[in-house]
C-alpha positions, -999 to +999 in steps of 0.1 A: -556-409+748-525-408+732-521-408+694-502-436+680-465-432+664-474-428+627-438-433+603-461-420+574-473-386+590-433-380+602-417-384+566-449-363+550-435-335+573-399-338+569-405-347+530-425-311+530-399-287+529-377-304+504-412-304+480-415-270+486-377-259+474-380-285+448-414-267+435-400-236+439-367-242+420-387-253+395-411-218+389-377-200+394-364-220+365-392-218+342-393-180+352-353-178+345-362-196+311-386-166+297-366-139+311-341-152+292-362-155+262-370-120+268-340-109+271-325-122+237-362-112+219-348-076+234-313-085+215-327-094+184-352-064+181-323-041+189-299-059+162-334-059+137-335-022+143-302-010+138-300-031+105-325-011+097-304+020+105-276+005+081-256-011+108-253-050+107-242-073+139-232-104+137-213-130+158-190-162+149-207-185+175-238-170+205-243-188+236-269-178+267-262-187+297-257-173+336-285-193+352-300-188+382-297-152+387-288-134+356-288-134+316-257-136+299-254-137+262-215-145+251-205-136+214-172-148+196-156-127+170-184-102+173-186-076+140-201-044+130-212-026+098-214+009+091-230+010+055-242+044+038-243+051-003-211+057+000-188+044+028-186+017+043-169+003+075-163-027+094-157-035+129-144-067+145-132-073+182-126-106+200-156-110+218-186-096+235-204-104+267-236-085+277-259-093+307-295-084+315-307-092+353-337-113+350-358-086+371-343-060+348-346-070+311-344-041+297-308-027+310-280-046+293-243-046+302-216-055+279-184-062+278-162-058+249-129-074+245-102-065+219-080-061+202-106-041+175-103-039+138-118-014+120-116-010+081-129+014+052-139-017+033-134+010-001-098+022+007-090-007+031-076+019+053-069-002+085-071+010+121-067-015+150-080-003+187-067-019+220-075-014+256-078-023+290-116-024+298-142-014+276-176-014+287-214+001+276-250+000+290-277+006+270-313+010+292-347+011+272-367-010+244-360-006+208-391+014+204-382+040+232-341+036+242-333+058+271-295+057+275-267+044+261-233+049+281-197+041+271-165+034+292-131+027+278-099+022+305-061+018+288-075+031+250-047+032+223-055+036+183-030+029+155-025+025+110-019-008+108-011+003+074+015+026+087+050+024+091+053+042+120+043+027+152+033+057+173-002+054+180-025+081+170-043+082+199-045+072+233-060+080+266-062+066+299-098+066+304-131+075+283-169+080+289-198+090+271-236+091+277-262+096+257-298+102+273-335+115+261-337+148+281-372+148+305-393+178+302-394+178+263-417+169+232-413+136+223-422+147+186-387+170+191-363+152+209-334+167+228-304+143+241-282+150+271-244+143+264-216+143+284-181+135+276-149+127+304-114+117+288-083+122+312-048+120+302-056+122+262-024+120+237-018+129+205+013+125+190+002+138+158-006+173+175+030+173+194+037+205+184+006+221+203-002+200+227+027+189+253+018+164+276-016+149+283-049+167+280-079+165+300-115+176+288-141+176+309-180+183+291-215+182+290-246+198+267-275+187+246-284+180+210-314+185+194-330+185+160-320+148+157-349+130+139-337+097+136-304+077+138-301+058+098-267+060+087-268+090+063-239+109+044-228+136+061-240+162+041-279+145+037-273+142+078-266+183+080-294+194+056-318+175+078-303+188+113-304+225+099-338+221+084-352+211+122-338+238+135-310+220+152-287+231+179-255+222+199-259+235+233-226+233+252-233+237+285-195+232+303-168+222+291-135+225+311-104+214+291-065+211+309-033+210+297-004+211+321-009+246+334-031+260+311-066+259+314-099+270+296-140+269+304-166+274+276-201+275+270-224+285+239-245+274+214-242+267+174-261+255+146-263+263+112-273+287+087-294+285+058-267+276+034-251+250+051-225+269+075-220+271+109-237+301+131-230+303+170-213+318+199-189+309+224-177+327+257-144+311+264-123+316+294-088+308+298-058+307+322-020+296+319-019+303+283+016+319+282+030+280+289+012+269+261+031+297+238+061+290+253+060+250+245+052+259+209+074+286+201+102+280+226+124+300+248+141+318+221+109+338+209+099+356+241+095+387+220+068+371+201+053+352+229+047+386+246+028+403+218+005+378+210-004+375+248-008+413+247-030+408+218-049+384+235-057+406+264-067+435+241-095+407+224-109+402+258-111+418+293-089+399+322-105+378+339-098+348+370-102+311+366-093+286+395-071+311+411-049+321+386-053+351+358-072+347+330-085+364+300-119+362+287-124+355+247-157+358+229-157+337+197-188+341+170-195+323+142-211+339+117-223+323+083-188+299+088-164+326+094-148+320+130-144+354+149-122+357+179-133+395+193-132+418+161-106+396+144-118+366+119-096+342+126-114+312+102-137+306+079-154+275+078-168+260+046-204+247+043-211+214+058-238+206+027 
C-alpha cells in the first residue's frame, strides 16, 4: 500500500542539512572563540615574561580578529623597552600584526611595519630603522620557547641626530634563527644560530670595504642561563663562569672577489678576556689591498701579500688560490700565525 505524501516528513529532510551546517558553524565558532582566547593568554604570558626579563611591550590600541580560520592580533604604535641599571632604550614602529592558526596556537607570525624609532632614553641618541618587509616567528610556550626567527627585506639604519644623511647601514635582506639544540641537557642549554645578510653596506667602513658584503653563518652558543637584561659586564662574568662557548661552525663571508671561510671556537678566560681559535681561509685578497691602498702602492701591496703567505701555507677556496691563516686568542691578545696583531681588553 502506498504511503501517503507527507509535507512534514519532506521539509524535516530538506530542513536537515541546513541544521547540521548551522550546528556545526556554531561548535566551529565557539571552538574559534577559545583558540583565540588561547592564543592571546599565549600573548600575554609571553609579554608577562619578558617584563620580567626587563623588556616592556605595549600597544596604542589591540584588536583580535581573523575569524573563521585563523587568529590575528593587530597592534597600533606598538613599543618596546630595553631597561637594565644602567641603559635604557626604547623602541617604537607603526604597527604590528601577528597570527596564530587556530590548530597551531603556539607558532605566531608577525609582521612589523615601520618606520622604527629607537632611542637611548639617557643620551637621547636617536636611530630611526626603515624597510621593506620585516617579519619573525616565534614557536613554543613561555615556559619552553623553541625558536624564534627573524627576516628583514629593504633594511636601512640612520642618526636622526646627524647631519649627514648617509645611512649607517643597510642591506638587502636579513635572517636570523635562534633554536634549543636536541640532543642536550636541558639543565645546560645549547642554541643553534644561524645568520644570512646579502648585499650589506657600510658607508662608515668605505675605506675597507668596497661594494656590498655577503656573510653567510651558522654555530651554537652555550652557557646561556637565562635571557634578563643584564649589563654587559654581569652578562660576561656569568657566561664565563658556566663555562660558555661560541662555536662557529661556518661562516663564509664575500666581498667582490675576495673571499674567506672560518670555523673555531672562543670563550673566555678566567679574568675576563677572550680565549679561542680560528682557522680562516681566504681567496682574492690582493683586490681587497688594492681597493684600500690604491694603484699607486703596488710595492706595498706585494709585501704584505708575501707576508701573508709566509703566516700560512697556500691553500684553494672555490677555485681560486688561497692562503690559509690560523688566528688564536690567547688571554685577549689576537694572534695571526706567530705575529700578535691585537690585544683585546677584558670584557668584565
Amino acid at each position: 500500500m502506498t504511503q501517503p505524501y507527507s509535507p512534514a516528513k519532506t521539509a524535516r529532510w530538506i530542513m536537515a542539512p541546513l541544521v547540521l551546517v548551522l550546528v556545526l558553524a556554531a561548535g566551529w565558532s565557539v571552538f574559534w572563540y577559545f583558540a583565540a582566547q588561547k592564543t592571546e593568554e599565549v600573548i600575554a604570558a609571553w609579554i608577562a615574561r619578558e617584563g620580567q626579563l626587563g623588556r616592556t611591550y605595549g600597544c596604542a590600541s589591540r584588536t583580535v580578529g581573523g575569524y573563521p580560520f585563523r587568529i590575528e592580533v593587530r597592534c597600533e604604535e606598538p613599543t618596546a623597552v630595553v631597561q637594565d641599571p644602567n641603559v635604557a632604550v626604547s623602541i617604537k614602529a607603526k604597527s604590528l600584526v601577528a597570527v596564530a592558526q587556530v590548530y597551531q596556537p603556539d607558532l605566531i607570525i608577525a609582521e612589523v611595519t615601520g618606520p622604527m624609532t629607537v632611542v637611548e632614553t639617557e643620551s637621547k641618541t636617536t636611530f630611526n630603522a626603515n624597510w621593506r618587509l620585516l617579519q619573525a616567528s616565534l614557536r613554543g610556550s613561555p615556559e619552553a620557547p623553541e625558536r624564534l626567527s627573524l627576516a628583514v627585506d629593504g633594511v636601512k639604519l640612520d642618526r636622526a641626530d646627524s647631519a649627514d644623511a648617509s645611512p649607517l647601514f643597510q642591506a638587502t635582506h636579513l635572517e636570523f634563527h635562534v633554536r634549543h639544540a636536541v640532543g642536550y641537557s636541558s639543565d645546560v642549554p645549547v642554541f643553534e644560530l644561524a645568520v644570512r645578510a646579502q648585499d650589506v653596506l657600510l658607508p662608515a667602513l668605505a675605506a675597507w670595504i668596497k661594494g656590498t658584503l655577503n656573510l653567510d653563518a651558522v654555530g651554537t652558543l652555550s652557557g646561556i642561563g637565562d635571557f634578563k637584561v643584564k649589563p654587559l659586564p654581569q652578562r660576561m662574568r656569568e657566561w664565563q663562569a658556566a663555562g660558555g662557548r661560541f662555536l662557529l661552525t661556518a661562516l663564509r663571508a664575500q666581498q667582490g672577489a675576495a673571499v674567506a671561510v672560518a670555523k673555531g671556537d672562543v670563550g673566555l678566560s678566567a679574568n675576563g678576556r677572550p680565549e679561542g681559535a680560528f682557522d680562516i681561509t681566504m681567496a682574492g685578497f690582493d683586490q681587497v689591498l688594492q681597493n684600500l691602498l690604491g694603484n699607486k702602492n703596488q710595492g706595498l701591496q706585494a709585501g704584505l701579500m708575501a707576508g701573508l703567505a709566509l703566516l700560512g701555507p697556500q691553500a684553494e677556496l672555490e677555485g681560486k688560490r688561497a692562503v690559509k691563516l690560523p688566528l688564536k686568542i690567547q688571554d685577549g691578545n689576537v694572534m695571526l700565525g706567530p705575529v700578535r696583531i691585537a690585544q683585546i681588553a677584558p670584557l668584565f
